[in-house]
C-alpha positions, 0 to 999 in steps of 0.5 A: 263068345268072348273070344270072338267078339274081341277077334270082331273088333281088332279086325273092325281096327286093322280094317280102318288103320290100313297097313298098320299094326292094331293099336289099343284104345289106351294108346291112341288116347295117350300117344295120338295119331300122328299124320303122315310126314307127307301131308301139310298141317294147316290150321283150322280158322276160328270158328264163325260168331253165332248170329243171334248174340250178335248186335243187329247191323247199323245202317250206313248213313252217306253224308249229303252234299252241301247246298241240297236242301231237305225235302219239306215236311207233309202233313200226315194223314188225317192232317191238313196244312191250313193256310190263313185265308184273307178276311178271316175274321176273328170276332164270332158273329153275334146272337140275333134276337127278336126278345124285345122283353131282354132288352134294358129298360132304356133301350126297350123304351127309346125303341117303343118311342121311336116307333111311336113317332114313325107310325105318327107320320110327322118327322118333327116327331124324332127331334127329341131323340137326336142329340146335337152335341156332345160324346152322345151326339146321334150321327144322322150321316157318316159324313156329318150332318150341317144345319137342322138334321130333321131338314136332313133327314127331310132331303135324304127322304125320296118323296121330299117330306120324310114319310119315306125315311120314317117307314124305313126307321120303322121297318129297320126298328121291327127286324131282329137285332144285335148286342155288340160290343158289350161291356166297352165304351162302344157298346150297343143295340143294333137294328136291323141285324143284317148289318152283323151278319154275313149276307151269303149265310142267311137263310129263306126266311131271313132274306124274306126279312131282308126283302122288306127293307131292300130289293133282291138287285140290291141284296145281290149288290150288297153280298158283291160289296161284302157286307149290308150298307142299307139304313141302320140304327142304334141304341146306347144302354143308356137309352140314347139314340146313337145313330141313323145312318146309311153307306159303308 
């Protein structure tokens, strides 16, 4: 059984080496195989880099021509670029109140005494509230006021006696009002609050307000101006009347 395995494998041998003699395995590990004389010996080139030990490629960045400008930065989403909107205003509209109870004793008392003379129906009856002269002085016109400033308010009356101009400061004196400016020397006590308000943001119920002291031709004119130019009045801290005017 031996004997014809090793005659199996020297046959396997001859039959791949061809022609020639049948070598031992101890001899082609020592001796090698040498190639026929008539067949050129080129070397093999190095084997290729494994891709996944080498670094990921850079990309080729092409420098840009001179005197081309960036293209400009769009918001990302959710983003909006806010551009600054002419008459922006910065200072937030004041809280409107109708708590004549909040108002300081002064003020509270000047504005129960003013009433008080409207409903008297006798314009002499505020001349002890204007002021004349001084830092305290109650401006009854934008433009001043020269000569008795009841003979003013008379001439600014449209029936010629004041009675008119009483009814408005009384009208003016019940609608909800307006603390400005506070804790500067400008601080005040405004009436009616339309004066601090936005006209295009008032709701049903104050235009109704509104209504009582102006007609809707000159609400519209006054939302066209910007702002209400119709009779309003102030009241210091201190209780002094600081002003009844008119106009923008």
């Amino acid at each position: 059984m031996m004997a014809q395995r090793s005659g199996f494998a020297a046959l396997l041998v001859v039959l791949h080496l061809g022609a020639s003699p049948a070598l031992a395995l101890s001899e082609l590990k020592e001796e090698g195989i040498s190639p026929p004389p008539d067949v050129q010996v080129v070397p093999l080139p190095p084997p290729l880099p494994n891709p996944a030990n080498q670094p990921a490629a850079q990309p080729v960045i092409e420098p840009q021509d001179e005197g081309v400008e960036e293209p400009a930065e769009t918001p990302g989403d959710g983003e909006t670029k806010k551009e600054a909107a002419p008459g922006d205003a910065d200072i937030p509209v004041p809280a409107i109140s109708y708590d004549i109870g909040a108002l300081p004793e002064p003020v509270r008392k000047t504005r129960e005494e003013l009433l008080e003379a409207t409903r008297s129906g006798n314009l002499q009856a505020l001349r002890p509230f204007i002021r004349t002269e001084g830092e305290n002085a109650t401006e009854l016109s934008l433009g001043g006021v020269e000569g008795d400033p009841i003979e003013h308010l008379k001439q600014m009356s449209g029936d010629g006696e004041g009675q008119e101009i009483l009814a408005i400061l009384q009208e003016v004196l019940e609608a909800g009002y307006v603390h400005t400016e506070i804790g500067t020397e400008n601080e005040i006590y405004l009436w009616p609050y339309f004066f601090a308000v936005p006209l295009d943001t008032l709701d049903a119920r104050q235009r109704v307000e509104l209504f009582r002291l102006v007609t809707a031709g000159d609400y519209e004119d006054m939302k066209n101006f910007g702002a209400y130019i119709f009779y309003r009045t102030g009241i210091r801290p201190d209780g002094s009347w600081a002003f009844f005017v008119a106009g923008d």
